[in-house]
Backbone bond lengths (Angstrom), bond angles and torsions (degrees), N, CA, C in turn:
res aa  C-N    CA-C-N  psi(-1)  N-CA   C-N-CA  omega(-1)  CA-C   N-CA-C  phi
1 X - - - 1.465 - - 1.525 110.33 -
2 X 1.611 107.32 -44.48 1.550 104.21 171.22 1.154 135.15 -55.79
3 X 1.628 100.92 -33.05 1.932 111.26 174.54 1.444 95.52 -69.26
4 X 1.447 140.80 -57.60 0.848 131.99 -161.76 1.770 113.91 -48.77
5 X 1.216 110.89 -59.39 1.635 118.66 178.18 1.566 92.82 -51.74
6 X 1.402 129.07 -60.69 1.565 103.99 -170.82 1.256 118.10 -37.97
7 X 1.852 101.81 -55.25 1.567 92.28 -161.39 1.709 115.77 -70.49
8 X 1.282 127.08 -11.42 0.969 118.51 -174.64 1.989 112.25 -71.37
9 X 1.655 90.38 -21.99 1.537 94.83 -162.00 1.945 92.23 -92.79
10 X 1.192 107.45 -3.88 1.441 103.72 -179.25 1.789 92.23 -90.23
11 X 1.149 117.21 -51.10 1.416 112.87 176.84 1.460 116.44 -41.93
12 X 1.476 102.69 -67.19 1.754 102.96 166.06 1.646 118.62 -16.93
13 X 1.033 88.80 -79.61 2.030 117.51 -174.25 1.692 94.95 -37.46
14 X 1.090 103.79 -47.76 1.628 101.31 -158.95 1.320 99.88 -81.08
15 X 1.468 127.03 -32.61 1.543 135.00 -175.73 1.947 104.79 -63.23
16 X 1.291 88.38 -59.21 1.433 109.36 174.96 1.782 122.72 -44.73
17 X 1.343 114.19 -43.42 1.513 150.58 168.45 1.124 106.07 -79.21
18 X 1.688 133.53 5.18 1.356 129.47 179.41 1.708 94.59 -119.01
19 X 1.480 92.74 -56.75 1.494 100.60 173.59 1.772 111.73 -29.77
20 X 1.560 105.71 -83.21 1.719 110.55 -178.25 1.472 112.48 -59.44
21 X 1.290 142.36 18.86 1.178 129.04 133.08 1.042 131.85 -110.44
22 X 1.411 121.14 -9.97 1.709 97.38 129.56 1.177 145.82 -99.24
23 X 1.232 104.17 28.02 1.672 116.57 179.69 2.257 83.67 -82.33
24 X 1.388 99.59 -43.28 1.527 102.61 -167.52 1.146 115.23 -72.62
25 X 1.541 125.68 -17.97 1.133 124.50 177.38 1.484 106.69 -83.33
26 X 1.677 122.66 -4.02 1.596 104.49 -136.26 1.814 58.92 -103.06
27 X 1.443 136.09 -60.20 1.267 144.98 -169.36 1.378 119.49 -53.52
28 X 1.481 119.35 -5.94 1.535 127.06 -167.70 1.885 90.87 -82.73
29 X 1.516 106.62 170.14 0.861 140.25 153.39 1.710 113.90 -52.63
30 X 1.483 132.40 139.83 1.224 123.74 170.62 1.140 117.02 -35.89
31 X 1.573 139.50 159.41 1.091 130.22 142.16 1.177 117.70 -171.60
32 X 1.547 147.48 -158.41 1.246 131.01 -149.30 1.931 97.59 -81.24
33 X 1.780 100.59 -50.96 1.693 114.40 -167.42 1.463 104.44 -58.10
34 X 1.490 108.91 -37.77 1.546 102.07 -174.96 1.473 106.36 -72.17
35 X 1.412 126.88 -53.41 1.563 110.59 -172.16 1.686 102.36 -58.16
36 X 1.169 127.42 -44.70 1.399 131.18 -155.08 2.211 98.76 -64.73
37 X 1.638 87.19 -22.28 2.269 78.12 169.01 1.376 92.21 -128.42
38 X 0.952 145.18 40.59 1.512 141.93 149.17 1.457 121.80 -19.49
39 X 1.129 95.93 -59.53 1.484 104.64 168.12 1.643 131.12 -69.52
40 X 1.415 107.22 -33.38 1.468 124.71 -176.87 1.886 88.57 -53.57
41 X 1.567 77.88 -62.80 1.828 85.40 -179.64 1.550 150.49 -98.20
42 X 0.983 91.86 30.67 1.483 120.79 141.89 1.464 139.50 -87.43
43 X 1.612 103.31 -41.31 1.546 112.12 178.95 1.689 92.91 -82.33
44 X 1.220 140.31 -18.69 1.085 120.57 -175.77 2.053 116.07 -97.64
45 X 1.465 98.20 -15.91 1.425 99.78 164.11 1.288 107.70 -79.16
46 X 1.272 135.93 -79.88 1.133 135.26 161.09 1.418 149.75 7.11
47 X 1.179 145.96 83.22 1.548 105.79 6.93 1.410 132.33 -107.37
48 X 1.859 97.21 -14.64 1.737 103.93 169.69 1.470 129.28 -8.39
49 X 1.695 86.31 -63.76 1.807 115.29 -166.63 1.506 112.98 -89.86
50 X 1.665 122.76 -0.63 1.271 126.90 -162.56 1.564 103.79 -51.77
51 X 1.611 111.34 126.72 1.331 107.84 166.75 1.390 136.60 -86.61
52 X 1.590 129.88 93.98 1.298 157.86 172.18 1.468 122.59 -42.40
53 X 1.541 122.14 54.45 1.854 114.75 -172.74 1.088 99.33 -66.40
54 X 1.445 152.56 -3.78 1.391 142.03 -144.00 1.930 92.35 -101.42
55 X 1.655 134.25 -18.04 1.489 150.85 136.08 1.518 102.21 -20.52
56 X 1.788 127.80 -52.85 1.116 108.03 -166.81 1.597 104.75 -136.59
57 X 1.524 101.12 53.66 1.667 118.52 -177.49 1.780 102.26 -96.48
58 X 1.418 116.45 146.54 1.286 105.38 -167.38 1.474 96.37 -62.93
59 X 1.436 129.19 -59.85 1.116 125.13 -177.93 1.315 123.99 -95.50
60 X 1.301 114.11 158.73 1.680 125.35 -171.45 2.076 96.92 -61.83
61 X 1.408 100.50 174.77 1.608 121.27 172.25 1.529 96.35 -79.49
62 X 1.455 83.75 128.34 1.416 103.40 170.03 1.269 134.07 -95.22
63 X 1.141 125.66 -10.50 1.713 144.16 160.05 1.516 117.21 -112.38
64 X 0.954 103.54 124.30 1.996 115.83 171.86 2.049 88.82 -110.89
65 X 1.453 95.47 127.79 1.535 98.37 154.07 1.677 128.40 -125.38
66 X 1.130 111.21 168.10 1.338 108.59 -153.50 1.577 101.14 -130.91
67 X 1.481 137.75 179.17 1.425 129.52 -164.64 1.435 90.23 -164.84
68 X 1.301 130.53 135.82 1.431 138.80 -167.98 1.682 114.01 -144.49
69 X 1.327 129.44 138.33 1.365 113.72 -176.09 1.667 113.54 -147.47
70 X 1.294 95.34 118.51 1.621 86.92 178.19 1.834 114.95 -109.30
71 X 1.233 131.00 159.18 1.447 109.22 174.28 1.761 99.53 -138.42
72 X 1.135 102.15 -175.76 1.667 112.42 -154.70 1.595 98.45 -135.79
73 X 1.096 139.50 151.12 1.573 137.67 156.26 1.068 120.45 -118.78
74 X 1.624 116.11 -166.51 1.509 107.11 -137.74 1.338 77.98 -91.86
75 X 1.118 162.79 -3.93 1.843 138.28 152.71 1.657 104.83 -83.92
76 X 0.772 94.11 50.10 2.016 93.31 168.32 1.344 109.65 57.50
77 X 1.418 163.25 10.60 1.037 129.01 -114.51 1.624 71.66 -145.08
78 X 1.826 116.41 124.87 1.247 128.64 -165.85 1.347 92.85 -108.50
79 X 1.675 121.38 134.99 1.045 126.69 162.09 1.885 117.28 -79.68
80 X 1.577 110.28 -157.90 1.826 105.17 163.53 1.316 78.44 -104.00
81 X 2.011 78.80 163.08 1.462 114.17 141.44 1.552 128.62 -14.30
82 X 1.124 143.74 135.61 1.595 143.02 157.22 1.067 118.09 -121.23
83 X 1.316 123.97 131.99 1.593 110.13 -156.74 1.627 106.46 -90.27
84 X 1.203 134.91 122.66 1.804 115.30 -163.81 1.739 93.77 -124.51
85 X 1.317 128.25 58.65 1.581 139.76 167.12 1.252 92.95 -126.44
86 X 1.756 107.00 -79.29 1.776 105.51 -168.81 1.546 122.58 -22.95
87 X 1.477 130.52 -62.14 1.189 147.45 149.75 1.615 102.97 6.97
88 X 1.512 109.00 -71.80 1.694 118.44 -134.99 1.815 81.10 -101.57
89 X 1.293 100.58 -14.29 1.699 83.40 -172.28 1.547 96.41 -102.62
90 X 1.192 146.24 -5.01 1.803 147.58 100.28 1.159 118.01 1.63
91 X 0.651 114.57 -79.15 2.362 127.85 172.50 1.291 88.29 -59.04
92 X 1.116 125.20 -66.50 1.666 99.96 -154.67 1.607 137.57 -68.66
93 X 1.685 82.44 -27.61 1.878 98.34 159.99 1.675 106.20 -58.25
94 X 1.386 96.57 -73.00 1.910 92.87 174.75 1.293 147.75 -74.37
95 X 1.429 85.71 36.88 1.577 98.82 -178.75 1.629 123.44 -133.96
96 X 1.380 109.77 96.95 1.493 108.71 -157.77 1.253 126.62 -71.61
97 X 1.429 117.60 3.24 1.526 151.96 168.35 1.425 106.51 -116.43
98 X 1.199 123.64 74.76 1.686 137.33 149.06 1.796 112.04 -28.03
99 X 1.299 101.20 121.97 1.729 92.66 171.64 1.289 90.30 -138.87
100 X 1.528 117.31 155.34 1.312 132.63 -165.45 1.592 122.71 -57.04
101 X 1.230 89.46 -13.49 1.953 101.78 175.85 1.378 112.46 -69.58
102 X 1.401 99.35 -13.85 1.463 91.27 -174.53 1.932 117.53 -115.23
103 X 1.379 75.74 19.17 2.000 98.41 151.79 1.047 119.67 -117.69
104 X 1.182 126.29 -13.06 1.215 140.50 173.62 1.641 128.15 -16.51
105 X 1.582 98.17 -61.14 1.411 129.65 -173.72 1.829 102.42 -75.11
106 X 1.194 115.67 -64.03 1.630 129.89 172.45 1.436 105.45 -41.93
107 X 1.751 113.36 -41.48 1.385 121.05 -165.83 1.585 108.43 -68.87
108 X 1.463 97.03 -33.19 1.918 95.72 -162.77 1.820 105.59 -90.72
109 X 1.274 94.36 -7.50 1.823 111.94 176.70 1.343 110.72 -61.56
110 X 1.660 102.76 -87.57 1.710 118.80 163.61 1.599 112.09 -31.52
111 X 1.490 124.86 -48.18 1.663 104.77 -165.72 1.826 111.23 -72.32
112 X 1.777 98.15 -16.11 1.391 107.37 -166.40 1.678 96.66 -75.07
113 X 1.642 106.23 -54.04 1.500 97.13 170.57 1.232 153.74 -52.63
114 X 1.671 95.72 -27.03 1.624 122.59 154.85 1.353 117.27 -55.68
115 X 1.297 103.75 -53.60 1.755 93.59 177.09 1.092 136.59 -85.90
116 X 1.960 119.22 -2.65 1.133 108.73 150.86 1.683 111.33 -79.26
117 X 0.855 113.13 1.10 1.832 103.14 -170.44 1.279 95.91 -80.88
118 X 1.350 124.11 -45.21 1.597 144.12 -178.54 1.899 85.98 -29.42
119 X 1.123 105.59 -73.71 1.699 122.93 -140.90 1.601 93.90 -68.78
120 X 1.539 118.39 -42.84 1.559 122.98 170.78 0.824 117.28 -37.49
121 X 1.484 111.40 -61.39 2.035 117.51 -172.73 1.480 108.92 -81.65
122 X 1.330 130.15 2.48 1.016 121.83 -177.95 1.241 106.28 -99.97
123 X 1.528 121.81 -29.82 1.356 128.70 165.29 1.084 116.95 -85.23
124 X 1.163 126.10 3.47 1.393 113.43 -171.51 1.666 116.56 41.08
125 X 1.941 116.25 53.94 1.143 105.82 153.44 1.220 134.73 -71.91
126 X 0.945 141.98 -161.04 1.548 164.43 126.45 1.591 111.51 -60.89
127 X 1.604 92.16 111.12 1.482 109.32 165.21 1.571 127.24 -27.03
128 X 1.400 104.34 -39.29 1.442 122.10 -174.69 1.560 103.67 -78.06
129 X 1.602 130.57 -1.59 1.368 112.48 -166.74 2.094 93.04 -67.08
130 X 1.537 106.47 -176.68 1.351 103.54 164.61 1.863 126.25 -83.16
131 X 1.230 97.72 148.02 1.691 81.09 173.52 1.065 136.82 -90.18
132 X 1.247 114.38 28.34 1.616 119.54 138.97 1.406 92.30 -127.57
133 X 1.713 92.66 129.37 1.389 119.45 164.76 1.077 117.68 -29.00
134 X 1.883 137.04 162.28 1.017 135.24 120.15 1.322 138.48 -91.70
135 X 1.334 153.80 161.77 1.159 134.81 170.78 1.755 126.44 -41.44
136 X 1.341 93.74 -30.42 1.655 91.11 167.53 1.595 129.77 -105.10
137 X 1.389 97.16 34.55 1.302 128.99 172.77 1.174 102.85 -112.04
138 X 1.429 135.94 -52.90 1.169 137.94 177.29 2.187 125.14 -66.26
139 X 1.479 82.23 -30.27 1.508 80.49 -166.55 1.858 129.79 -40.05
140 X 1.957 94.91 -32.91 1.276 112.59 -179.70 1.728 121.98 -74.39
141 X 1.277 102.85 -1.94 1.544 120.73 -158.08 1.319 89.76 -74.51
142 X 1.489 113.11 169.44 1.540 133.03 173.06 1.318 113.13 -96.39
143 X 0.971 122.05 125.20 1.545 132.03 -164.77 1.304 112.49 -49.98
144 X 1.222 142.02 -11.18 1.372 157.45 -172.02 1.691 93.56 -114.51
145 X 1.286 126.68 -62.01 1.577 105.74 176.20 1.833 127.16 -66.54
146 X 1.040 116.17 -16.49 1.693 138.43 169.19 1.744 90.53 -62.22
147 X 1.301 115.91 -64.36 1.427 107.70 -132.13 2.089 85.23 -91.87
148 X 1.171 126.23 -32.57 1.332 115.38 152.02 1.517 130.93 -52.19
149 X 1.459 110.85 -45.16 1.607 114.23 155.93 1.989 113.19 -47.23
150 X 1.284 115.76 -55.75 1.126 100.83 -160.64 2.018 97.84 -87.20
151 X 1.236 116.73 -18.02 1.686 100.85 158.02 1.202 99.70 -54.34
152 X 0.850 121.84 -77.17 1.744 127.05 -160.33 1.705 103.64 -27.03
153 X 1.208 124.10 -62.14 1.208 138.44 177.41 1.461 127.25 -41.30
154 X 1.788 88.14 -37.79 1.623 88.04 173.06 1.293 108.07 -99.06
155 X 1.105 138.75 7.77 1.372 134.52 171.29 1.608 108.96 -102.93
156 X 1.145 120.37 7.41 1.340 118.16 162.71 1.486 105.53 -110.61
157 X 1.308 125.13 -36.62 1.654 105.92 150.13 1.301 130.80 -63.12
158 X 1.732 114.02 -12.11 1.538 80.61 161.89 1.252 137.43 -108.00
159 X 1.945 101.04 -5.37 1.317 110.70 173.80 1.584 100.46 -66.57
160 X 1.618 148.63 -37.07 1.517 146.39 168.11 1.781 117.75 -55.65
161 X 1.494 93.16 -7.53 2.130 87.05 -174.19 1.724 83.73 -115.59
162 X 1.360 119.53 -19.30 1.387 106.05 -179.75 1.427 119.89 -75.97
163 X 1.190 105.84 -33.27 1.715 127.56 -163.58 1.952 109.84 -103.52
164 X 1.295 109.17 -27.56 1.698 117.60 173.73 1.384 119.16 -142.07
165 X 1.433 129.50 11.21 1.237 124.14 -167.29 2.025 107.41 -89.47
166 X 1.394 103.97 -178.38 1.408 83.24 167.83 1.195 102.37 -139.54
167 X 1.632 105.93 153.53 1.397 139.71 -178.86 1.653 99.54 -23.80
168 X 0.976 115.58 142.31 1.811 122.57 -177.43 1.464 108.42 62.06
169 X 0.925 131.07 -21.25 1.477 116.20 -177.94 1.451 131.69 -46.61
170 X 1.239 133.26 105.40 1.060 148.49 135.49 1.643 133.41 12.76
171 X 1.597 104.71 -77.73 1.198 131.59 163.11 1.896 120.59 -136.07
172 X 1.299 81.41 156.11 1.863 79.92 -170.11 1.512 97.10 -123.49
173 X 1.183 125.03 152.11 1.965 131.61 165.77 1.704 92.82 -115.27
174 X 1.980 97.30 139.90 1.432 105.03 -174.13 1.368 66.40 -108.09
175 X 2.166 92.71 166.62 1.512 103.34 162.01 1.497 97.50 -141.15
176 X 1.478 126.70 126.62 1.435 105.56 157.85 1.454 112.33 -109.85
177 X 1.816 86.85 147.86 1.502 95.24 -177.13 1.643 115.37 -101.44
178 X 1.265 142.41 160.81 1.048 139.93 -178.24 1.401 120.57 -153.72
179 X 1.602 104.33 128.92 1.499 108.62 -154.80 1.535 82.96 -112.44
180 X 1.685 107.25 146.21 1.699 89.94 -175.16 1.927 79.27 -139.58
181 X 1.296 111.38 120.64 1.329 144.09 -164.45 1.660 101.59 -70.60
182 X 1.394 131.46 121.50 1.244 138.91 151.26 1.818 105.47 -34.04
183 X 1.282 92.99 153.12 1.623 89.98 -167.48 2.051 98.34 -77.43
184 X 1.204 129.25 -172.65 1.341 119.16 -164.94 1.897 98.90 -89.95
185 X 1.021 116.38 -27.00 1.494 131.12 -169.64 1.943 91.78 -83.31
186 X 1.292 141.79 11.27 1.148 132.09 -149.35 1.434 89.70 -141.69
187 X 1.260 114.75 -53.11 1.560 131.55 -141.30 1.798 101.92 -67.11
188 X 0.921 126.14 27.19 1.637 124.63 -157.40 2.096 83.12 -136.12
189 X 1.017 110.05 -36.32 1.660 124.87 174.83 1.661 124.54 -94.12
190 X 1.241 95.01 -34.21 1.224 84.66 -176.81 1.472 131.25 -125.76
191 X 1.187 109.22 11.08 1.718 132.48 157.53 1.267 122.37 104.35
192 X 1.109 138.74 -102.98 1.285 135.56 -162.00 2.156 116.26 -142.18
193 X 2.006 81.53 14.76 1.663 81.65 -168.64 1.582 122.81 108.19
194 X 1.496 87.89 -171.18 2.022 95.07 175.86 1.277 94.05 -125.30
195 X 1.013 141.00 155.92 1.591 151.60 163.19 1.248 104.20 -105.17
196 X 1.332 154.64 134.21 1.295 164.47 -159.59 2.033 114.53 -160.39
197 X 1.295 127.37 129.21 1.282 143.71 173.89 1.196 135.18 -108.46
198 X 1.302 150.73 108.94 1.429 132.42 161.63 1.537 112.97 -117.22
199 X 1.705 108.48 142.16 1.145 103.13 -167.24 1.436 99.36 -132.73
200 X 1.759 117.18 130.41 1.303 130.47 176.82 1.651 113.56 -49.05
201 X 1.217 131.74 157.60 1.026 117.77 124.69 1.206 146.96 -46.51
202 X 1.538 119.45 176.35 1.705 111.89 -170.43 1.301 108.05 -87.22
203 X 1.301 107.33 120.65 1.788 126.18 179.88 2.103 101.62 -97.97
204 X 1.524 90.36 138.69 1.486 112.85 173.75 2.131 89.43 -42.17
205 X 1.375 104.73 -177.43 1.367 109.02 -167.02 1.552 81.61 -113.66
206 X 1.211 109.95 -30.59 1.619 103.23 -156.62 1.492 97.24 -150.96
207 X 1.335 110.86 146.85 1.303 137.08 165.47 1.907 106.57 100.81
208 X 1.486 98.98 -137.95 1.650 106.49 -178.52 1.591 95.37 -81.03
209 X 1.404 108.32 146.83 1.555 127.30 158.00 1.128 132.15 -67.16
210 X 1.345 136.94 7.26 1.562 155.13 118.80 1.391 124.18 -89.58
């Protein structure tokens, strides 16, 4: 019985002693050990342990985004919008065990926005282009930022036809919405924000995006 309690409390210790070094590696500064387990430590922060500074940022988040999906079939016939965020951000409040599905949706948002921002500053567009590209938005791009833009693209259509689309559909339209928050020193004056939308064109349901 006694070995048993050791080993469990030696297991502990060592679990525990695994935990805070990579909690320390995940919080360190770059360096050779951290890129060289990057991965070790990531899949093991992730997302339980995800570390959150935005808890002790002077000011609150200023953008909430949102992901919307409607689809069409093969007689034309367009359904509404379905909202496929609310859902996952439902589970994730009530769920005291976080599993990665329930970043999922947020996850395929941000990389899509990242990679058009990528292609903006690299071209030096205009703020005003749309946010989803067009082909003659793209043409000037670097073959490595295009072809990450248009992954990105299809992985937010398929996490929106997987999660809100409907059965037979054809083609689906994403929309993201974006609420961009009065600053916290404001919000007592100036209401509830701007609400803002952009909506793709109609993408195949399935396969390549051309």
């Amino acid at each position: 019985m006694m070995s048993i309690k050791l080993a469990a409390t030696a297991g502990g210790l060592g679990l525990l002693g695994f935990h805070l070094a990579m909690t320390a590696l995940h919080v360190a500064p770059v360096n050779p050990l951290k890129v060289e387990h990057e991965r070790l430590v990531s899949s093991w922060i992730g997302p339980v342990f995800e570390q959150n500074w935005k808890l002790f940022a002077p000011d609150p988040i200023a953008i909430d985004q949102g992901l919307l999906v409607r689809s069409r079939d093969a007689a034309g016939s367009e359904g509404a919008f379905v909202d496929v965020t609310t859902p996952f951000l439902e589970k994730k409040h009530h769920n005291l065990l976080p599993t990665r599905e329930g970043y999922q949706v947020s996850g395929v948002v941000t990389r899509f926005i990242d990679a058009r921002q990528t292609i903006v500053d690299a071209l030096g567009l205009d703020e005003t282009v749309p946010v989803f590209l067009g082909p003659d938005d793209l043409v000037d791009a670097a073959e490595a930022d295009r072809r990450t833009y248009e992954e990105a693209l299809l992985d937010l259509r398929d996490t929106a036809r997987h999660h809100g689309g409907e059965p037979g559909a054809t083609h689906v339209q994403v929309r993201l919405v974006q609420h961009t928050f009065p600053r916290y020193s404001d919000r007592m004056s100036t209401g509830l924000g701007e609400i803002t939308h952009a909506t793709s064109p109609w993408l195949p349901a399935d396969g390549p995006l051309a």
